[in-house]
N, C-alpha and C positions, 0 to 999 in steps of 0.2 A: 569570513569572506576575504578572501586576494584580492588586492589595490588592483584594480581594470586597468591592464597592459597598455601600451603605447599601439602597441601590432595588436588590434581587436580579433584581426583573419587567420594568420598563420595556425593551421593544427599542430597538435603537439607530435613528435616524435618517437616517444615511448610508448604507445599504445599496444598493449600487451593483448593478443588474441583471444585469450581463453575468461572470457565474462566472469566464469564459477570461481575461478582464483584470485580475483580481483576484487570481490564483493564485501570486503569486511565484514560488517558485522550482519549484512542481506544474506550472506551467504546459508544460514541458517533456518530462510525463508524459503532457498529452492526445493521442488518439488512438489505433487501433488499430498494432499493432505484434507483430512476428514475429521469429524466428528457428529456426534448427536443429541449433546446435551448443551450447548448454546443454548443464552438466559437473556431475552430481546424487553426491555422495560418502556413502553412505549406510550404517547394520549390518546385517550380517545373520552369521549363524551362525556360517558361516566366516572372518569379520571383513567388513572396509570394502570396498564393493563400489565401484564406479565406473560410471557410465550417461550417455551421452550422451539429449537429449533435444530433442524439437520446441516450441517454445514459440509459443503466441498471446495476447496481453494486450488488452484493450479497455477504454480508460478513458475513460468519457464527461463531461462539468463537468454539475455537480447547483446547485440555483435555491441562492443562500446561505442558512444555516442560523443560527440564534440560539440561545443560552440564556441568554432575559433579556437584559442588556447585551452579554455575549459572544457576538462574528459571528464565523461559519467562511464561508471558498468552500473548495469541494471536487470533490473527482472520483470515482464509482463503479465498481468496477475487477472485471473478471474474467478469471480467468487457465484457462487449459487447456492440459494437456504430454501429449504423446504420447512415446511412443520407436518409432525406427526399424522394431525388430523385433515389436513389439504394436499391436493395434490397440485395446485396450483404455486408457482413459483412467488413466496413469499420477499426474497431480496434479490436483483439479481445487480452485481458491478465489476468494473474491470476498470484498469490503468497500470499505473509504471509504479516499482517502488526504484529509485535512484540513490548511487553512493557517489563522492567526488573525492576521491582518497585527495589531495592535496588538501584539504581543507578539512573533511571530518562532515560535509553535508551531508545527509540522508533527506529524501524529500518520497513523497508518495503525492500518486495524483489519484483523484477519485472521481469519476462519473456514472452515473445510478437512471434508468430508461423512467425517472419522471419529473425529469427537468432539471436537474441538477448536476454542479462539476465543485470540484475544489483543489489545492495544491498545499499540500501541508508541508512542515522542514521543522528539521533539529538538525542536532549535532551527535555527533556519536564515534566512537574510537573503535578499530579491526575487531577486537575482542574483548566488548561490553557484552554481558548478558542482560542489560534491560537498553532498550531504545524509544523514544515519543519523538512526534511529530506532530503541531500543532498548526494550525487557523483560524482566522478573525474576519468575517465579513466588514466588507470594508477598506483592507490590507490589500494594495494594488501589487503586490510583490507574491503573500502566502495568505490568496481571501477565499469567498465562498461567493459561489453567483448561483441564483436560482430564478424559477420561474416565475409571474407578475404572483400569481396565485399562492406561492411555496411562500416568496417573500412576506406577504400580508397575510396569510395564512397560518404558514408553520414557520415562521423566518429563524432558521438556523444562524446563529450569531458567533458561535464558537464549536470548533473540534477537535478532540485530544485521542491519538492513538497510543496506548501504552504495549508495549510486548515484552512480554518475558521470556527468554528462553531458558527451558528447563534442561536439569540436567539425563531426562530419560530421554532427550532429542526430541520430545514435543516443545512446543512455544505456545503462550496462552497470553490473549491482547483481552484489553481494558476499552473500548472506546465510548467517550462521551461526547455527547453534542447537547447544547446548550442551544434551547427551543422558544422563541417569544410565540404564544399560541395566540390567538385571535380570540377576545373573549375573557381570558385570564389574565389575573392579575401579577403573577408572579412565575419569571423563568421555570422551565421542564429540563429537567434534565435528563433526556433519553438516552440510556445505559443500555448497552452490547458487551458481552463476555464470553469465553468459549477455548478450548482447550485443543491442539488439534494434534495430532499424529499424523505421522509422515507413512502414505500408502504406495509411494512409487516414487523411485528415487530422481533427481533430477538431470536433463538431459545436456546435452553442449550447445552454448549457442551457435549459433549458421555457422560464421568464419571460421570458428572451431573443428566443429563437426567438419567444413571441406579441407581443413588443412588436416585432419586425423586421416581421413579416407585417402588422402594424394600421398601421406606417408606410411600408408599400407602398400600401396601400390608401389611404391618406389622400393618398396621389402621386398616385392615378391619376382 
């Protein structure tokens, strides 16, 4: 992290239009992307179930972002899992994953339609092939807030996004969360893994895209 400026307001200057060339090591993330063999380790009653699952991700590059001196590029992400045997939407979430090239931040936010948010951060350099980003309930800065019920329930304590990216241009994430159950005596740790390929390539973001279109026009 960069020592907090005297001048909190002033934006920066160098703010480079184009999101996709910006993104270090996210860049890798753009695009829509698929698979069908995702591996969900999950509690239920009778203890840790196991579910294979369908997965669709779509991460689009968003115009850069500022707070005051501090520029983000970033991507907006939404995820939807089906299983084999349902047709009912098994996981559905979306949020931001963020780079802060001065610094090496990468941060992912996560919010899920049953009562839950998070904001997770590491650190990562342009051209790493593995990245994590982590969270701690608790952690007024990178925590986990959830619902009265989730909390005394399923209270999520901890979570780890691991990603690899391969060298065939897929990338395949790791994530753990770490689960106090209601009931048991000893943490769960609910395991997510999954391998995805890239099915459509990614688009420019907004600022982009009108500053491409006004310099076609000014071609013709």
């Amino acid at each position: 992290m960069l020592p907090i400026p005297h001048d909190i307001f002033t934006e920066p200057t160098n703010v480079a239009p184009d999101d996709l060339a910006n993104l270090g090591p996210l860049r890798r993330l753009a695009g829509v992307w698929q698979a069908d063999k995702g591996v969900d380790i999950n509690p239920k009653a009778q203890g840790p179930e196991r579910r294979v699952f369908r997965e669709h991700i779509r991460m689009d590059p968003i115009d850069p972002q500022t707070n005051g001196p501090q520029l983000f590029y970033g991507l907006r992400y939404h995820i939807h899992i089906n299983t084999p045997e349902e047709d009912i939407t098994f996981h559905d979430q979306v949020g931001y994953w963020l780079w802060e090239p001065a610094t090496g931040l990468i941060m992912q936010s996560v919010t899920i339609p049953r009562g839950q948010v998070l904001l997770a951060s590491g650190h990562a350099k342009p051209d790493d092939k593995k990245i994590s980003v982590t969270a701690q309930r608790g952690d007024a800065r990178y925590g986990i807030c959830s619902t009265e019920f989730l909390d005394e329930a399923f209270r999520t304590t901890s979570y780890r996004c691991d990603i690899t990216f391969n060298d065939d241009g897929s990338w395949t994430y790791n994530l753990e969360t770490t689960l106090l159950v209601k009931g048991r005596d000893k943490p769960f740790d609910h395991h997510d893994t999954n391998t995805l390929k890239l099915v459509e390539a990614p688009t420019l973001n907004p600022l982009a895209t009108i500053l491409s279109d006004r310099a076609k026009r000014n071609q013709t």
